[in-house]
C-alpha positions in Angstrom: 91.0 120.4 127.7 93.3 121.9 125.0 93.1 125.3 127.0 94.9 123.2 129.3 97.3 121.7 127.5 98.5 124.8 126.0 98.5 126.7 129.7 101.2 123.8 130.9 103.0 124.3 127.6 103.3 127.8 127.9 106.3 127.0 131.0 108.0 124.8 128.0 109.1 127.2 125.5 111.5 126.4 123.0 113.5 123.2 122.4 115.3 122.3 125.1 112.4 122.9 127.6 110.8 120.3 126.5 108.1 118.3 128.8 108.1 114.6 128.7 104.9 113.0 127.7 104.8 110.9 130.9 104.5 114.1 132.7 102.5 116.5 130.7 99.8 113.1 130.9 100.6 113.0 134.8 100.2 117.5 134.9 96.7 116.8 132.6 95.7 114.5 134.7 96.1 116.1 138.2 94.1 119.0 136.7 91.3 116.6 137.1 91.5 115.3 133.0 90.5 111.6 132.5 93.5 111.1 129.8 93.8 106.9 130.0 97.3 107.2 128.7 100.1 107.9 126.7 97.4 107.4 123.4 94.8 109.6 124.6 97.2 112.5 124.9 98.4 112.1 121.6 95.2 112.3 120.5 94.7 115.6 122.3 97.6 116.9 121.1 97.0 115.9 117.9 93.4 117.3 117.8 95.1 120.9 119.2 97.5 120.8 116.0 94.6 120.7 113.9 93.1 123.4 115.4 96.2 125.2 114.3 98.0 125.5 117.9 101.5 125.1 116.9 102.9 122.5 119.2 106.2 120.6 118.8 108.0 117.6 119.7 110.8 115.5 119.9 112.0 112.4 121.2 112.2 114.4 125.0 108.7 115.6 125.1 106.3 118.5 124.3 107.0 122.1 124.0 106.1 125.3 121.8 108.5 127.4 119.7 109.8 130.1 120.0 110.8 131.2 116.1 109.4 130.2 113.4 112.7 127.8 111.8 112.6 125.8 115.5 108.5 125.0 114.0 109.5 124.2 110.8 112.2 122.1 112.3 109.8 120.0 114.4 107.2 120.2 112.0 109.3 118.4 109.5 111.2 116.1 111.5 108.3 114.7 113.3 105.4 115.2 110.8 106.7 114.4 107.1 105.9 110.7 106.8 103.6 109.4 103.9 100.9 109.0 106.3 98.1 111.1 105.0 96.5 111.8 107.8 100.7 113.1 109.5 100.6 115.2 106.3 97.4 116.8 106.8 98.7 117.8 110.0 102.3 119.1 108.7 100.4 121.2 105.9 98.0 122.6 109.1 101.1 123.4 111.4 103.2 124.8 108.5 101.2 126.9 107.8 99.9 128.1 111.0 103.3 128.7 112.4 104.1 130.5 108.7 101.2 133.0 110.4 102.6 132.6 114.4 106.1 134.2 113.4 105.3 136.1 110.4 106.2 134.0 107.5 110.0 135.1 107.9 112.7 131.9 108.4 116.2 133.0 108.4 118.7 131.8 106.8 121.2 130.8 110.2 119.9 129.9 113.7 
């Protein structure tokens, strides 16, 4: 199922691009996944994070970066809360994107 998620993805590079939720759950769906709802495919999503796929998000949907300061972005704006179990996934994402683009962020984008 997360080979799946991450195939749809790959047409929403880059913020910007994004893919609503409603609709990637809709696209996962019609691919014959049995995703309830909107909670069940955060729960995917959130399980393909911990397996270190760098996906990101914002209040307009899904989508994957493309550098490694548009990660760190997400990363931070979506996944720094106290929560333990939202830092677990920050620390996993940081540093998995850290690896993705080569450990580089520069200074202006």
């Amino acid at each position: 199922m997360i080979s799946d998620l991450l195939l749809i993805l790959q047409w929403h590079r880059g913020e910007g691009n994004e893919i609503s939720a409603e609709c990637l759950l809709a696209t996962m769906c019609s691919r014959g996944h049995d995703l309830p709802g909107l909670p069940s495919l955060r729960a995917l999503v959130r399980d393909a994070r911990l397996q270190r796929h760098v996906i990101c998000s914002n209040d307009k949907g899904y989508f994957l970066p493309t550098t490694l300061n548009e990660a760190m972005n997400s990363i931070n704006r979506r996944l720094r809360d106290p929560a333990g179990d939202q830092m677990h996934t920050a620390r996993i994402l940081r540093q998995a994107a850290r690896e993705q683009f080569g450990g580089q962020l520069r200074l202006m984008e």
